[in-house]
C-alpha positions in Angstrom: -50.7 16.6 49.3 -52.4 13.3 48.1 -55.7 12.6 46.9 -58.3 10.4 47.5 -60.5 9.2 44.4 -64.2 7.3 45.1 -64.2 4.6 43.0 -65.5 2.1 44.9 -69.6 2.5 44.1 -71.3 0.1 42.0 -72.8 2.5 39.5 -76.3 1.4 39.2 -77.2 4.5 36.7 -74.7 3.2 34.4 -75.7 -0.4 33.5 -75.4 -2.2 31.6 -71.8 -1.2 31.5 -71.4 -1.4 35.5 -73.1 -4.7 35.0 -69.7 -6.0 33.8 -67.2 -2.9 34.6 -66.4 -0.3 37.6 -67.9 3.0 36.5 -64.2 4.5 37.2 -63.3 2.4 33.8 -66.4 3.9 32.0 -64.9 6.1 29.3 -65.5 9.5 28.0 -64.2 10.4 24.4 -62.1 7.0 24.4 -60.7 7.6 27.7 -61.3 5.9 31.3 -63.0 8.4 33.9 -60.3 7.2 36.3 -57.4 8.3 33.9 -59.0 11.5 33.6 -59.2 12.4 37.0 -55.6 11.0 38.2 -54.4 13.1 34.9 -56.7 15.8 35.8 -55.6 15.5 39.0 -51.7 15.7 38.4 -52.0 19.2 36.6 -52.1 20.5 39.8 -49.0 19.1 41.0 -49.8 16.6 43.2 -49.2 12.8 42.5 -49.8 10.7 45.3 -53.1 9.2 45.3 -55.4 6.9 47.3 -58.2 4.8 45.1 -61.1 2.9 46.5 -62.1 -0.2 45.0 -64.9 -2.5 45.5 -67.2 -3.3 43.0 -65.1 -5.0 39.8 -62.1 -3.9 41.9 -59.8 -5.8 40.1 -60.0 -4.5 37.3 -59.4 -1.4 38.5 -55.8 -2.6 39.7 -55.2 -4.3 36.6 -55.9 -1.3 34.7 -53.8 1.1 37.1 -50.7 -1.6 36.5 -50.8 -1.9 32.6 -50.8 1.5 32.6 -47.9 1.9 35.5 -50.2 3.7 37.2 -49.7 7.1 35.2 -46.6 7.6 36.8 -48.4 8.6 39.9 -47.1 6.6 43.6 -51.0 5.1 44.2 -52.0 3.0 47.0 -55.0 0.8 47.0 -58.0 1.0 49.5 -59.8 -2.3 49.0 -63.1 -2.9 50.4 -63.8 -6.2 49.4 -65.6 -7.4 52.2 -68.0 -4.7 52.2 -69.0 -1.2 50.1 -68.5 1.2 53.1 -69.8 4.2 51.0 -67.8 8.0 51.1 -67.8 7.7 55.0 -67.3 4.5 55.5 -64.5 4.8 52.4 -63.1 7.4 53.9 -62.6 6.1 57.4 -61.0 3.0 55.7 -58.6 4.7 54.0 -57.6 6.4 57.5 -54.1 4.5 57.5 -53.0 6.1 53.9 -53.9 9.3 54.7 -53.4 10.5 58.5 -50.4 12.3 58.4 -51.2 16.3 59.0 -51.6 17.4 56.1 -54.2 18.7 53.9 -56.0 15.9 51.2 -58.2 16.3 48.2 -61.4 13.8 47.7 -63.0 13.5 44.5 -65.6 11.3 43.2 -63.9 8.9 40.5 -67.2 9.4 38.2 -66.8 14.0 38.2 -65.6 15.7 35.5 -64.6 19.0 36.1 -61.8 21.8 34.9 -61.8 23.4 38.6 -58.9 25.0 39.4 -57.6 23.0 42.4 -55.4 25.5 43.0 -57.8 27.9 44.3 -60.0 25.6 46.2 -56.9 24.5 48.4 -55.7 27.8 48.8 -59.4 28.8 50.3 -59.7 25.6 52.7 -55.8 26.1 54.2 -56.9 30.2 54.2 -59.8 29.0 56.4 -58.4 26.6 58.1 -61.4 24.3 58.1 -60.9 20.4 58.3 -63.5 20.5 55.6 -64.4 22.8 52.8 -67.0 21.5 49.9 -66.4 22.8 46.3 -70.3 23.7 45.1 -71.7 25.1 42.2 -75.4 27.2 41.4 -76.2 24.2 39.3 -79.4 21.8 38.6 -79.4 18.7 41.5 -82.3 17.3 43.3 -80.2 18.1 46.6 -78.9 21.1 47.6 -76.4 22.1 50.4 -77.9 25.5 52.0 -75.2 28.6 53.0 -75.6 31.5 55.3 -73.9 34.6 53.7 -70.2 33.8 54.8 -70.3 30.1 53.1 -70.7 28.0 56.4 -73.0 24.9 55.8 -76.2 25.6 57.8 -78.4 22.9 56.4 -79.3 20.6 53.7 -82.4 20.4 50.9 -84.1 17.9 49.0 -85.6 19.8 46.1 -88.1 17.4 45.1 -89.7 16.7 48.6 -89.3 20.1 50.5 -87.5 18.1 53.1 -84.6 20.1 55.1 -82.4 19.6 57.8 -81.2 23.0 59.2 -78.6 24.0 62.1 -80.7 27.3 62.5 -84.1 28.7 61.3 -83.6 29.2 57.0 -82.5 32.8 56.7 -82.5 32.9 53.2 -79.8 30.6 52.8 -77.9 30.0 49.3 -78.8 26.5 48.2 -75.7 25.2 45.8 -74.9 21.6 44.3 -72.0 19.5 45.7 -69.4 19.2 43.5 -68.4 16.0 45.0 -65.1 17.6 45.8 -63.8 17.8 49.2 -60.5 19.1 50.8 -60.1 17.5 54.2 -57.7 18.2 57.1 -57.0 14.9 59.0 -58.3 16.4 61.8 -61.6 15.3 60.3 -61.4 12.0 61.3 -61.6 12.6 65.3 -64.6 14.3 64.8 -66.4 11.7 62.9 -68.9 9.3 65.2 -70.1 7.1 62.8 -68.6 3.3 62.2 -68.9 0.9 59.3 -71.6 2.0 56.2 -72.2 5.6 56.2 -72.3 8.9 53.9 -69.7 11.0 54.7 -72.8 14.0 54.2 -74.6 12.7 57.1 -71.3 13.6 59.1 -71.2 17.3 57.7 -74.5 17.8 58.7 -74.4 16.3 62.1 -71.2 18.5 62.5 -72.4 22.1 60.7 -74.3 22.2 64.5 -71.1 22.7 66.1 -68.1 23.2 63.5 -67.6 25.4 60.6 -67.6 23.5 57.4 -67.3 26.1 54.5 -68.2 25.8 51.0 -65.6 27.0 47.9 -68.7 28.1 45.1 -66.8 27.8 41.5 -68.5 28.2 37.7 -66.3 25.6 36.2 -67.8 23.2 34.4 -68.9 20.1 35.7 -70.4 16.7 35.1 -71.5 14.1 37.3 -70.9 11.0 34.7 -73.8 9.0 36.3 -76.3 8.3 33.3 -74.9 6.9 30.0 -76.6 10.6 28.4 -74.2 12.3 30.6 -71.2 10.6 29.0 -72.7 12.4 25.5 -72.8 15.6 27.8 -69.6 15.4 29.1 -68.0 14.6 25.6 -69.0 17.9 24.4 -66.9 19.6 27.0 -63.9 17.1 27.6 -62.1 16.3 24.6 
């Protein structure tokens, strides 16, 4: 199995540092988020990875060769003509990861202790081309569940605003994880070309496909805002 890792984004919450750095390089307790998560990552057993670069992508590279990249065989998915977001990202990584089999996705700036284990045993169980790790967690967006974890719609806290495949039957709203397992078969279901969220895809598809989610309570921090580094330090030595 290999893994994609997001770390293309330009990290706009984090400036000043992403005014000079890739938020994949911002660190937590002395070490890089991106080591973290290929570290992290590797407990699991799996060692082949894909990374997206963009914004400061060089230094991303450099970093991944002074460190001979962690041992790990990584390849390099370089959008340097243009940020194509987790869609975009992930149908430009197509050529490093269509090969019929399974693949993680994880967002370079999560911190997490999920076990990976489980959440790949429940997609290949289901036999989904996507599952979503979520959590019962604080976010201003919420992915909404019917009671047998298919996606059935989407909801912006703040606003009220939903998009629904079916009326709102008391659905479970639950956080994204920004965690993904993905069967290649994914990418001859997505329509979308160029710039895109790859959420707008899961809820175009949760009409006709089941997309399930994988709830957890492991911890988790989405190191976005320089206070949730302090957050995150507390909990990831």
């Amino acid at each position: 199995m290999k893994a994609l890792i997001f770390a293309a984004g330009k990290g706009t919450r984090l400036k000043p540092f992403t005014d000079h750095h890739p938020k994949a390089l911002a660190v937590v307790n002395e070490v890089p988020l991106l080591e973290r998560n290929i570290k992290y990552i590797q407990s699991f057993g799996i060692n082949e990875f894909v990374i997206n670069v963009y914004h400061f992508g060089e230094q991303i590279t450099d970093f991944l060769k002074k460190n001979d990249n962690f041992g790990a065989k990584i390849e390099i998915s370089d959008e340097k003509e243009e940020l194509l977001e987790t869609g975009g990202g992930l149908v430009f990584a197509r050529k490093f990861l269509d090969f019929k089999e399974d693949f993680l996705i994880m967002n370079a700036d999560i911190l997490t202790d999920l076990d990976l284990n489980g959440f790949v045993k429940f997609h290949q169980e289901k036999k989904d081309f996507a599952t979503l790790a979520v959590s019962d967690r604080v976010s201003s967006r919420k992915l909404l569940f019917n009671e047998n974890m298919i996606l059935r719609g989407w909801l912006n806290v703040q606003t009220g605003e939903q998009r629904l495949a079916e009326f709102n039957k008391g659905f479970k709203p639950l956080a994204f994880s920004g965690i993904h397992c993905i069967n290649p078969r994914i990418f001859n279901k997505i329509k979308r070309k160029g710039k895109f969220s790859i959420m707008e895809e899961y809820l175009d598809l949760m009409h006709t496909e089941e997309i399930h989610g994988y709830e957890h309570q492991a911890h988790l921090i989405d190191v976005g805002r320089p206070e949730s580094i302090l957050a995150a330090e507390k909990i990831f030595k």
